[in-house]
C-alpha positions, 0 to 999 in steps of 0.5 A, spaced: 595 409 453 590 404 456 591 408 463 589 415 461 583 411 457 583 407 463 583 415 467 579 418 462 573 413 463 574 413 471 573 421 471 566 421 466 564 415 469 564 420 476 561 426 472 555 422 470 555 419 476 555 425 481 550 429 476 545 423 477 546 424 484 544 431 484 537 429 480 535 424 485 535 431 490 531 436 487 529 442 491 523 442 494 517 445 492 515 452 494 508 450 498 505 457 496 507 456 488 508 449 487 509 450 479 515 454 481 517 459 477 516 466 479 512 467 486 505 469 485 504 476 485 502 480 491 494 481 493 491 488 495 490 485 502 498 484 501 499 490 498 495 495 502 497 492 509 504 491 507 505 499 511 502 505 513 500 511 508 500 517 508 497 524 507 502 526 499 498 531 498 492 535 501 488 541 494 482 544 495 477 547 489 473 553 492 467 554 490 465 558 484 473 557 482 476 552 477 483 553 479 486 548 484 491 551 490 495 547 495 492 548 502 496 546 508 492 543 514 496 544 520 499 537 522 496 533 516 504 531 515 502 526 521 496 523 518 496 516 518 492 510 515 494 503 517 491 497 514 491 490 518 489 484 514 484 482 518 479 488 516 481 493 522 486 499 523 487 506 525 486 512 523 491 518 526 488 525 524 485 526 518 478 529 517 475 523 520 479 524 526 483 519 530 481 512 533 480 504 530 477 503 524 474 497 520 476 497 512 473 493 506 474 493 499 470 494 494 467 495 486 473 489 485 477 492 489 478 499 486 475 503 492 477 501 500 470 503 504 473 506 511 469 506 517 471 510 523 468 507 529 462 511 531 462 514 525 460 513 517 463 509 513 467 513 507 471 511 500 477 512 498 478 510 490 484 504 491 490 502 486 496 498 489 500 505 490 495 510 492 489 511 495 484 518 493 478 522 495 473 527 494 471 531 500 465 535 496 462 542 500 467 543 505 468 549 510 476 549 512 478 554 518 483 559 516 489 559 522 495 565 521 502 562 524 499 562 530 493 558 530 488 564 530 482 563 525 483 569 521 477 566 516 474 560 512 474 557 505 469 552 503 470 547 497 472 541 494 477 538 498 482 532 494 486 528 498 492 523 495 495 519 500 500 514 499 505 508 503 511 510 507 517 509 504 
């Protein structure tokens, strides 16, 4: 009966001396969130830099008209912005055509100004999944399936853009 008392008082003396061992070692702490717990959240710059976006859908409003129609501009399916941390970018297509871009946050981070080098800046109202914007008095070239013009629309164009999968 003294040795398994003997056993018993070994085996907890290892068990509490194995668990001491492991708090003399604990994890090392997160450098980007010291408090551990869960990490930070991710900033806008993060979020609207993580991938390109794209065209989800392109309306239009006519003038004089309330109702909104889809409209398919020819090779929107291939718009891109992409967003570098730094402030700069590209652009592929678009109505602002393709090239180097510069990009600033703005109102709280609740729009993106945009600025197409050599050309205007424009605005795109900003939330971590989609990018929205207003083309207002916008004359479009209505072409057949085999790209001849067969006339024009002018009106209110509304773009809605989101990340790639």
């Amino acid at each position: 009966m003294k040795l398994m008392n003997k056993s018993f008082v070994f085996v907890l003396m290892g068990m509490l001396v194995f668990a001491a061992c492991k708090k003399d070692n604990p994890t090392p702490t997160d450098p980007n969130n010291p408090g551990g717990g869960n990490p930070p959240a991710p900033t806008n710059t993060e979020l609207i830099s993580a991938k390109p976006w794209q065209v989800a859908t392109t309306r239009i409003i006519e003038q004089g008209q309330t109702d909104t129609a889809n409209i398919n501009i020819v090779g929107s399916a291939n718009w891109r912005l992409t967003f570098a941390a730094n402030g700069s970018g590209s652009i592929v297509g678009t109505f602002m055509n393709s090239g180097a871009m510069t990009w600033a946050f703005a109102a709280n981070e609740t729009r993106v100004d945009i600025t197409k080098t050599g050309a205007a800046a424009v605005s795109y109202n900003y939330t971590a999944t989609s990018l929205k914007r207003t083309i207002p008095n916008i004359q479009l070239t209505i072409v057949n399936s085999a790209g001849d013009s067969v006339g024009s629309v002018t009106g209110t164009v509304l773009e809605d853009w989101v990340k790639l999968p």
